[in-house]
N, C-alpha and C positions, 0 to 999 in steps of 0.2 A: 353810697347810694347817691350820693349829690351829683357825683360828676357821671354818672349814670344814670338822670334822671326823664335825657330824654329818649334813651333807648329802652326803661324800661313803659315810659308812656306812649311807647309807638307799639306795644306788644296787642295792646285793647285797639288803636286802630288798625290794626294787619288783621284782628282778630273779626270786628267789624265789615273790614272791607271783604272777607273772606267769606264770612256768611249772612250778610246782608244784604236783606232782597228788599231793594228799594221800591217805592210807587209815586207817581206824578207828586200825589199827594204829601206824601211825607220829607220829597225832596223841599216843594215848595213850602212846608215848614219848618224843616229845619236847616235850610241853608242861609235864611236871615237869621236866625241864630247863632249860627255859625260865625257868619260875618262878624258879627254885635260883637261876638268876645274876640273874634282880632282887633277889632275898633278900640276894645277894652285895652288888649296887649299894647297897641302902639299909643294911645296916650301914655301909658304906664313907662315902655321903654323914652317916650320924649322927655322923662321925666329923672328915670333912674341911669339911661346910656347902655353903653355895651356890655356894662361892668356883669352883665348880668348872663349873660352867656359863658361863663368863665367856667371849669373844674373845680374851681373853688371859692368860697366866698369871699366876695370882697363890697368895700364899697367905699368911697372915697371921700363922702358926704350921708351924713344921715337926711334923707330926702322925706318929706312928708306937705310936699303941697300937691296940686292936681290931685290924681285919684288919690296918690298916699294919704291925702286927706278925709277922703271916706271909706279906707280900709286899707289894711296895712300890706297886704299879699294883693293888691291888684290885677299881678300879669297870673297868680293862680286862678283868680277870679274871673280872668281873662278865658286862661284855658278851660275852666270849669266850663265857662258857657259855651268855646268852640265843640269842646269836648260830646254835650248834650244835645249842641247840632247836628253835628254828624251825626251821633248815633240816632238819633229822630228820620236824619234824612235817609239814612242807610237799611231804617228797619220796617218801613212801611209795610210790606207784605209777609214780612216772618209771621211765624203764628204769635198768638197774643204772648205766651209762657216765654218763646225765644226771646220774643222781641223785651219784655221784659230781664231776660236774664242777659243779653245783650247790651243795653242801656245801663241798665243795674249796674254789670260787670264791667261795664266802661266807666264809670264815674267812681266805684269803687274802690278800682284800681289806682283811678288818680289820687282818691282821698287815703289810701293805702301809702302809696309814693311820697305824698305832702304831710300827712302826720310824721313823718320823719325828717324831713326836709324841711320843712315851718322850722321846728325848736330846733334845728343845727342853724340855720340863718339867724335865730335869733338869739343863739348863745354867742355867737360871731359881735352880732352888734350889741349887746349889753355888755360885752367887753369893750369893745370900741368905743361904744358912745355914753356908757353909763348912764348917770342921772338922764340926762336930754333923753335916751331910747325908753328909758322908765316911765317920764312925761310924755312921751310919745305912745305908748303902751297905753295908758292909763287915759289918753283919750280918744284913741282910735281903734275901731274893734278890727279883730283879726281877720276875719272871714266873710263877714254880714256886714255890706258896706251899710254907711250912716246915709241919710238923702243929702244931710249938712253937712259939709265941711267941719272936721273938732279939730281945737289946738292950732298951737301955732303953723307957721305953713312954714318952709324952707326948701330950695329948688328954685328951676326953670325950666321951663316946657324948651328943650330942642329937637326941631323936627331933624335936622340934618344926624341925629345918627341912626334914625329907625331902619331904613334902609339896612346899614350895616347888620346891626343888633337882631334885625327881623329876617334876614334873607333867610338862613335856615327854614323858619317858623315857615315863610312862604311857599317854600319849597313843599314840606310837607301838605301845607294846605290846597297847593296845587294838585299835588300826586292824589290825595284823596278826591278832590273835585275830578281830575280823569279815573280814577276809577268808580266814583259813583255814576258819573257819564256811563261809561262803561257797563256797568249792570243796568244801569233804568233802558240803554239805547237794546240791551238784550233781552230786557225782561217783555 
């Protein structure tokens, strides 16, 4: 599932763009939304590098300063909130029930996809890193960032690899922005 994780989280946006009937209104709130959790992703990638687009897990540094310091899954946290944009911005005019099962069905999926993928990363790294990932568990929550900073911090913020690390992610984010263009310029 890992090394297919971003194929099976493009199924909810194909799904999306396919029956979502956007309006002024819902574009214009959920597209800063949207935004927000790419902002999320690329602090997160400045932090953790390329290592993370890989088939498999790795990681060459147990990282927990920047966001890893207020929550240990950031670039999920990341998508969660691109994820909730979109679907916001693509469902304005569905009826209330769709537009519910829509939303719903898109955030579900992802939390479907990451309940699996969370604890395979993090058997990877309490192999890896032991006691440190244990103390690092213990004070940063998984999912629900902290507003504070917990625990000690380790890392550096490099902007020079997001580029690499993020083009995919772009890509995607792109294609969804032309096609919600696309429906609102039709609707």
């Amino acid at each position: 599932m890992f090394a297919n994780r971003g194929a099976l989280l493009a199924i909810p946006a194909v799904v999306l763009a396919a029956l979502g009937k956007p309006s002024a209104f819902s574009i214009a709130t959920g597209l800063p939304v949207a935004f927000a959790g790419e902002v999320v992703r690329m602090w997160a990638v400045g932090y953790s590098g390329v290592t993370t687009r890989g088939d498999a897990v790795t990681a060459p540094t147990l990282v927990s300063a920047g966001p890893y310091a207020h929550v240990r899954n950031p670039l999920y946290v990341g998508n969660a909130i691109t994820a909730a944009g979109f679907a916001i911005a693509f469902t304005g005019k569905n009826s209330g029930p769709m537009r519910l099962a829509l939303v719903g069905g898109s955030l579900a999926a992802m939390a479907a996809v990451y309940s699996v993928i969370v604890p395979h990363e993090e058997h990877y790294l309490r192999a890896t890193f032991g006691d440190r990932f244990e103390e690092y568990v213990a004070a940063v929550p998984r999912l629900i960032p902290s507003p504070v900073p917990t625990g000690p911090q380790h890392g550096t913020y490099d902007p020079s690899v997001i580029g690499n690390a993020e083009s995919r992610t772009w890509v995607t984010f792109g294609a969804m922005l032309a096609v919600l263009a696309l429906k609102a310029l039709r609707a």
